[in-house]
LOFIRO-271507 format. One record per residue (C-alpha): z, x, y; residue in one letter. Coordinates in steps of 0.05 Angstrom, whole numbers, padded with zeros to 5 digits, always signed. Each point is the difference from the previous one (the first is absolute). Example, Ala and Ser with C-alpha at 12.3 -4.5 7.8 and 13.67 -1.06 7.14 Angstrom:
BEGIN
+00156+00246-00090A/-00013+00027+00069S/
END
This chain:
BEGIN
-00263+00016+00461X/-00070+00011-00030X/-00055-00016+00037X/-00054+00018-00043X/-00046-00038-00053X/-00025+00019-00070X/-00082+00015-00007X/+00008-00022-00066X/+00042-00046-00038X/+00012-00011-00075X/+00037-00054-00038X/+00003+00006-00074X/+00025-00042-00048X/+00059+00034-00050X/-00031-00023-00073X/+00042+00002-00057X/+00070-00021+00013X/+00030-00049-00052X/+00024-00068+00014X/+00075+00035+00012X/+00067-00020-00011X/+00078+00035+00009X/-00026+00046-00053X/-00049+00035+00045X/-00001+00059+00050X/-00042-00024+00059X/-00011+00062+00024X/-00008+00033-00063X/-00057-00058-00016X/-00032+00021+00062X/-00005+00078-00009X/-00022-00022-00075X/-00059-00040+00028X/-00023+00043+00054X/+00000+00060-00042X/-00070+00005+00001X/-00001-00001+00075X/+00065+00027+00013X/+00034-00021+00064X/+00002+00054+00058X/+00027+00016+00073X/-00015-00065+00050X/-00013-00052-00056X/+00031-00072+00017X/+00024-00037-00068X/-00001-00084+00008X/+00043-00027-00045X/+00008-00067-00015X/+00072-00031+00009X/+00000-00032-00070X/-00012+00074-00029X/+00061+00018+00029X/+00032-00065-00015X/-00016+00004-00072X/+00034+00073-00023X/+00049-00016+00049X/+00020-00063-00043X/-00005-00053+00052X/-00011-00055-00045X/+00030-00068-00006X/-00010-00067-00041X/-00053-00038+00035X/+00059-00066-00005X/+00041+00049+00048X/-00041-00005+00053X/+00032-00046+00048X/+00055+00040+00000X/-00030+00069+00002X/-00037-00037+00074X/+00073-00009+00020X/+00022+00062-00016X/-00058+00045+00027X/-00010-00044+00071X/+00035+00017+00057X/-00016-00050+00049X/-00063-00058-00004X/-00057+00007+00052X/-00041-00058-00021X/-00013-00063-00058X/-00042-00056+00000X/+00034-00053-00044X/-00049-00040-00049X/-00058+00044+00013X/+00016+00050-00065X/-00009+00049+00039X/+00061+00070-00018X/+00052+00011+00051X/-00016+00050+00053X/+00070+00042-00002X/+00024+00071+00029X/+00014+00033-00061X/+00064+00054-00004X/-00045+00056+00015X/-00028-00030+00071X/-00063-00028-00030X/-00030-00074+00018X/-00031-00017-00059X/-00013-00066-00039X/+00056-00014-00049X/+00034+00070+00021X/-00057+00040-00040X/+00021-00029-00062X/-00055-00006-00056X/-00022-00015-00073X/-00068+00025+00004X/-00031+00055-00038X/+00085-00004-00035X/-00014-00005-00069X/+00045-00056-00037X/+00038-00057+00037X/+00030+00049+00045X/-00003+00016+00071X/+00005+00053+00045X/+00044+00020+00058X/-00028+00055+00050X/+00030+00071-00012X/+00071+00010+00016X/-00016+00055+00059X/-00079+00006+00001X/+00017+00060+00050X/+00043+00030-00046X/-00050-00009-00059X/-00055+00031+00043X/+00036+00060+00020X/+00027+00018-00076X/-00079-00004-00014X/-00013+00051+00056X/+00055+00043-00022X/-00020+00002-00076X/-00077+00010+00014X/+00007+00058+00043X/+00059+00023-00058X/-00055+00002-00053X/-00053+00017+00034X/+00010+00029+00066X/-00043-00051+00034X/+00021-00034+00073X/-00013-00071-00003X/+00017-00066+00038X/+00013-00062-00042X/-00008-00071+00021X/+00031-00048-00039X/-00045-00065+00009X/+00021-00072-00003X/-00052-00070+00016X/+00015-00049+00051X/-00030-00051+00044X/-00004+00009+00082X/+00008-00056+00048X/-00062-00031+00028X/-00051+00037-00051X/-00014-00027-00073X/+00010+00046-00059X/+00050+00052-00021X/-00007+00075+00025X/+00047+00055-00033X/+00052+00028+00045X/+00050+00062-00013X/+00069-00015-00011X/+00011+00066-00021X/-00028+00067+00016X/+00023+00071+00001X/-00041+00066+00020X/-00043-00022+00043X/+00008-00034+00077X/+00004-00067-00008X/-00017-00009+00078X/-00049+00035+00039X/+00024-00009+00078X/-00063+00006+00052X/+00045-00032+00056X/-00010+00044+00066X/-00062+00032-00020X/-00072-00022+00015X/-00061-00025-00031X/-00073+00030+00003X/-00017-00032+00070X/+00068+00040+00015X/+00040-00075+00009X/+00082-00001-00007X/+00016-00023-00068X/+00059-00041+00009X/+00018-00042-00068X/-00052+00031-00058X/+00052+00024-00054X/-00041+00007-00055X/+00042-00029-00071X/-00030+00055-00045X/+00045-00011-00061X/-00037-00084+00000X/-00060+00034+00004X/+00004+00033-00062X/+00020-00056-00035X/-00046-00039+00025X/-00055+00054-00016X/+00027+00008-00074X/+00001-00069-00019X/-00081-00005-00001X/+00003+00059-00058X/+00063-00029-00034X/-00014-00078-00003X/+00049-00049-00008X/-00016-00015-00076X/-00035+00064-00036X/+00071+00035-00013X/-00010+00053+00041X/+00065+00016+00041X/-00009+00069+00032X/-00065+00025+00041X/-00011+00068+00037X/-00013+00011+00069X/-00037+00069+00023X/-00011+00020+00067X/+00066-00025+00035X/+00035+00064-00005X/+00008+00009+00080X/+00041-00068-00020X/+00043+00039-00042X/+00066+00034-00001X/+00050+00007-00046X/+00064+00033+00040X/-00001-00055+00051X/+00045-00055-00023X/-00035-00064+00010X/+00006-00070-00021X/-00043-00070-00003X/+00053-00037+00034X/-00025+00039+00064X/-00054-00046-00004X/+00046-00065-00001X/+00003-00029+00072X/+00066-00013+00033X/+00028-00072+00004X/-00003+00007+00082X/-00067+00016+00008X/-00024-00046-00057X/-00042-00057+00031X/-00016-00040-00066X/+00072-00003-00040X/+00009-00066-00008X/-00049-00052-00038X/-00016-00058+00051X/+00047-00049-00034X/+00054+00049-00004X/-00009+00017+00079X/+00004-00081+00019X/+00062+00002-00041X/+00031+00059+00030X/-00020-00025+00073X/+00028-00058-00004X/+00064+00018-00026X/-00001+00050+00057X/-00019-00044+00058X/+00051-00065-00033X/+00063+00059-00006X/-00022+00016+00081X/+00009-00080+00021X/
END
């Protein structure tokens, strides 16, 4: 896996894409508003989810939102009843997210928006048709907000990405004072979405932002995938909210009486 580090690191907002609908060709929009800076061999695209969402027609009548929760959750991780706080739900694509990444923001109308349908899928069809018209190599992140547990604010995450290695594995090598490395496994793909959100903003319209200098990160004939980045239930310290865990203990230790 790469071990190496960029001297130099650009992030560029994409200017110039319209507020898009079903109508539009995300990647076509993108080629159209980097024309003047055309895209080239070891660029990373971040792209926001609701991009995707949005010419992939994932829209729904705000009233329908109850039921698009229902629909879209796969099991409950944590609530906090009369606080007004969202429910924190594991969506169908593996992600922990409040109120299973569903969202009216920046959704023009009384509408909201579900994530992408396969935000793995949409990244690799962008990969594919940018190197198509252009000839370019490129990763693509497809970027999404969230909260973490135990910080305040929201961060962007990938829950999508194609291109590019989404997780850069230092276990068994050594650091500079030549020490084992036993657990770093750097999350490259949250990185850049974390990195592209101070360019793109969460209200300026912006959806897409360029990343140059990340091409060692790069590689379009590996197959690789976000939910690499998903950890497994076993190993997953944290998966239950605290009231959910009393619950579930105590059903556990009344069922072993």
């Amino acid at each position: 896996m790469p071990q190496s580090f960029p001297i130099q690191l650009s992030i560029t907002a994409v200017l110039g894409i319209p507020e898009l609908t079903e109508a539009h060709c995300l990647w076509q929009e993108i080629l159209d508003a980097t024309a003047d800076a055309p895209l080239r061999d070891g660029d990373v695209l971040a792209v926001t989810s609701k991009a995707v969402s949005k010419v992939e027609g994932r829209f729904l009548p705000a009233a329908e939102r109850e039921e698009a929760l229902r629909q879209e959750t796969v099991r409950v991780v944590a609530h906090a009843p009369g606080t007004g706080q969202p429910l924190i739900v594991e969506n169908r694509l593996g992600i922990v997210a409040a109120g299973a990444g569903i969202d009216a923001s920046n959704v023009p109308g009384d509408r909201i928006l579900l994530l992408p349908e396969d935000p793995d899928a949409s990244a690799r069809q962008l990969v594919r048709e940018v190197h198509a018209q252009t000839g370019a190599d490129i990763g693509v992140v497809i970027t999404d907000t969230v909260g973490r547990p135990w910080r305040h604010g929201q961060t962007d995450i990938a829950i999508g990405c194609a291109g590019i290695t989404p997780l850069d594995d230092a276990r068994g090598g050594t650091d500079t004072d030549g020490k084992p490395l036993s657990v770093t496994l750097r999350c490259i793909a949250d990185e850049i979405a974390a990195a592209a959100d101070l360019v793109k903003g969460k209200a300026s319209g912006v959806p897409v932002a360029v990343l140059r200098g990340l091409g060692h990160y790069v590689d379009r004939q590996t197959p690789r995938s976000a939910r690499e980045i998903l950890r497994e239930a076993d190993t997953d310290l944290f998966r239950l909210g605290s009231e959910e865990a009393y619950r579930q203990g105590f059903a556990d230790g009344a069922r072993s009486q």
